[in-house]
DRENDO-1510 file (C-alpha; in Angstrom, 1 decimal, always signed):
<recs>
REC; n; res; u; v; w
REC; 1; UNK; -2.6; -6.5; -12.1 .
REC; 2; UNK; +0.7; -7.1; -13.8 .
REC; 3; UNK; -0.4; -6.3; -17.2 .
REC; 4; UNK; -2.0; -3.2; -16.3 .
REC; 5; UNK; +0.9; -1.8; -13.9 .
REC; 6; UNK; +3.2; -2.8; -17.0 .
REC; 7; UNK; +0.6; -0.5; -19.3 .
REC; 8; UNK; +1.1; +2.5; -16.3 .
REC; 9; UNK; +4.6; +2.7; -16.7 .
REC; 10; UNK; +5.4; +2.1; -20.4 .
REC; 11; UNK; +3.0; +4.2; -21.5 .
REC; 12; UNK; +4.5; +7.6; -18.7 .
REC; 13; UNK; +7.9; +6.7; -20.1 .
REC; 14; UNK; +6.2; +7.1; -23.7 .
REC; 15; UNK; +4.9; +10.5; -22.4 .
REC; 16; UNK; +7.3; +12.2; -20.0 .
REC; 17; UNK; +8.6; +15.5; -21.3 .
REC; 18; UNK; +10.3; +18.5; -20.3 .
REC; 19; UNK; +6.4; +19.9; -19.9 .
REC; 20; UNK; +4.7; +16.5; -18.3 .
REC; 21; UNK; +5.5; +14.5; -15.7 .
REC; 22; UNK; +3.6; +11.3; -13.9 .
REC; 23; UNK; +4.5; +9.9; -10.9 .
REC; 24; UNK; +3.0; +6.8; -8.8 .
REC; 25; UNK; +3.1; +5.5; -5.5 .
REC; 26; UNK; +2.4; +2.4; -3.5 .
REC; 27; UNK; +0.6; +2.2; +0.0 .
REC; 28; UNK; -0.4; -0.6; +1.9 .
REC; 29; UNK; -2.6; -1.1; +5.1 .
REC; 30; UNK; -3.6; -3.6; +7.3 .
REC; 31; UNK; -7.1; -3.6; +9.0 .
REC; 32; UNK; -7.0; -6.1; +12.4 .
REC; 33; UNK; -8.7; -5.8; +15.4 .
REC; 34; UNK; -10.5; -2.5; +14.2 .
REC; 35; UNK; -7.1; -0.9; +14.2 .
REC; 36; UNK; -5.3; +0.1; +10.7 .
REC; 37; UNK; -1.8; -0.5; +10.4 .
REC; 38; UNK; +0.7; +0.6; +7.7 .
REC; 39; UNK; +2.5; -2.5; +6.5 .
REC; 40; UNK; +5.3; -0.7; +4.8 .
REC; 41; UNK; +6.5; +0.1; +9.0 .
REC; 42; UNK; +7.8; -2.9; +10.9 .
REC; 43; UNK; +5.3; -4.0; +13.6 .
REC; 44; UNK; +7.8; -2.7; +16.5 .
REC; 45; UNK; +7.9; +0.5; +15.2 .
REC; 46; UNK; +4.1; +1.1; +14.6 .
REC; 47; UNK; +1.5; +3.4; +16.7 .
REC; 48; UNK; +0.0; +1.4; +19.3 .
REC; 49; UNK; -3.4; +2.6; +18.7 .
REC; 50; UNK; -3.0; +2.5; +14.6 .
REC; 51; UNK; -3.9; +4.6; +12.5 .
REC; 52; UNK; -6.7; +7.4; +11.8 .
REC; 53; UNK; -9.3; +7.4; +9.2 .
REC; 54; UNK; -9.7; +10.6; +8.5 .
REC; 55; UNK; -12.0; +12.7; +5.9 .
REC; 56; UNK; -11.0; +15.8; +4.3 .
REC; 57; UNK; -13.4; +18.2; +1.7 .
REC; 58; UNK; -11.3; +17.9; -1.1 .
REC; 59; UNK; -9.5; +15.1; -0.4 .
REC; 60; UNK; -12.3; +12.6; +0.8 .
REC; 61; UNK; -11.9; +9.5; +3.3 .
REC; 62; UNK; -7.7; +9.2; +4.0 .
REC; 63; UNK; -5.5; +7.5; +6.8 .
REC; 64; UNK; -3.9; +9.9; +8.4 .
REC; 65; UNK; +0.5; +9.5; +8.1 .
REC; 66; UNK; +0.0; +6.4; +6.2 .
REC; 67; UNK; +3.7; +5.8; +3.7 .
REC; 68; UNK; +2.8; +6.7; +0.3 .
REC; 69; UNK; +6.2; +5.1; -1.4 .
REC; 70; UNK; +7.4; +5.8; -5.2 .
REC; 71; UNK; +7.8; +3.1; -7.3 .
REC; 72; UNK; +9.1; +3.5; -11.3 .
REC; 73; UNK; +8.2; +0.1; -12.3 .
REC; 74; UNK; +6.3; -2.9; -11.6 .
REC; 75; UNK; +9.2; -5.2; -10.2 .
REC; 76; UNK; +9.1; -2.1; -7.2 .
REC; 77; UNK; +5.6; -2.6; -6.4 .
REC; 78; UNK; +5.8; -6.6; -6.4 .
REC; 79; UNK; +9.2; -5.9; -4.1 .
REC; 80; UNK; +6.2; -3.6; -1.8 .
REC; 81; UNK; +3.9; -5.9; -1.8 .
REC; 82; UNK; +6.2; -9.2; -0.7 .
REC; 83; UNK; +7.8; -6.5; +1.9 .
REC; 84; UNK; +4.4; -5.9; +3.3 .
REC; 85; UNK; +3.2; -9.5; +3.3 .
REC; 86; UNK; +6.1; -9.9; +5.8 .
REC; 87; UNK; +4.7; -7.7; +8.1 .
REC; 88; UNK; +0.7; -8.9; +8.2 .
REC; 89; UNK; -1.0; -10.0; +11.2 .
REC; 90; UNK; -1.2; -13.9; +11.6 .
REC; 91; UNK; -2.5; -16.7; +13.7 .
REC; 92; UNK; -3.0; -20.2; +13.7 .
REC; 93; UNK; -6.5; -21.3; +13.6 .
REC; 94; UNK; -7.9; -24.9; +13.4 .
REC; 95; UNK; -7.9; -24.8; +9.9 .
REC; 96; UNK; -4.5; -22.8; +8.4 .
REC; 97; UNK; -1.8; -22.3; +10.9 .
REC; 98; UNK; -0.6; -19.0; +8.8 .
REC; 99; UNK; -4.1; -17.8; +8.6 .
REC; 100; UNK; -4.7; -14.0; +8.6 .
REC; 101; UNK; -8.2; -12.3; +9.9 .
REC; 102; UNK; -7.3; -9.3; +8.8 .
REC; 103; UNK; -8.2; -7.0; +5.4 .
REC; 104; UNK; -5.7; -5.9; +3.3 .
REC; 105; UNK; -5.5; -2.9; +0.8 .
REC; 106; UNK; -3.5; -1.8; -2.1 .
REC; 107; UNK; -3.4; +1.5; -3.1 .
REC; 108; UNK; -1.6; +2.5; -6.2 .
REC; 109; UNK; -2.0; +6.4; -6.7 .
REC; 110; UNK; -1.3; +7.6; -10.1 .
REC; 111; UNK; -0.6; +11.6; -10.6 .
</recs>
């Protein structure tokens, strides 16, 4: 993941003009308990019920008011990601005592 994130944003700096622009955004959501969370919002100041998967014609399967946050380099989406691990869901269980049962996803969206 490092190498190609380093490969997205040396090559846009290579080929941003006056005429063409890129830009690329980092999102990150939790699912826990059947409920999705945005992991980029601290836990106190999340929806109680989550979030909605929604599905749109042109745009396809979405969560509805998830963060979509700009990022210009790799170091900013390593700083998302450790900002978002903050925030997941865990519990101890017999085996880990930081374990997590939830799912997490990336999305890195590239325009």
């Amino acid at each position: 993941m490092p190498i190609s994130c380093a490969q997205i944003f040396e090559r846009t700096r290579n080929l941003t003009n006056a005429e063409r622009s890129f830009q690329v955004s980092f999102s990150m959501i939790e699912i826990y308990n059947e409920r999705v969370q945005d992991l980029l919002v601290p836990p106190q100041t999340r929806p109680k019920g989550g979030l909605k998967i929604r599905e749109h014609k042109q745009l396809g399967v979405y969560v509805q008011d998830l963060g979509k946050h700009p990022v210009d380099s790799y170091e900013a989406i390593e700083a998302k990601m450790e900002e978002g691990q903050l925030n997941r869901t865990i519990g101890s269980t017999q085996m880990n005592a930081t374990s997590s049962r939830a799912h997490t996803v990336i999305t890195i969206e590239f325009k």
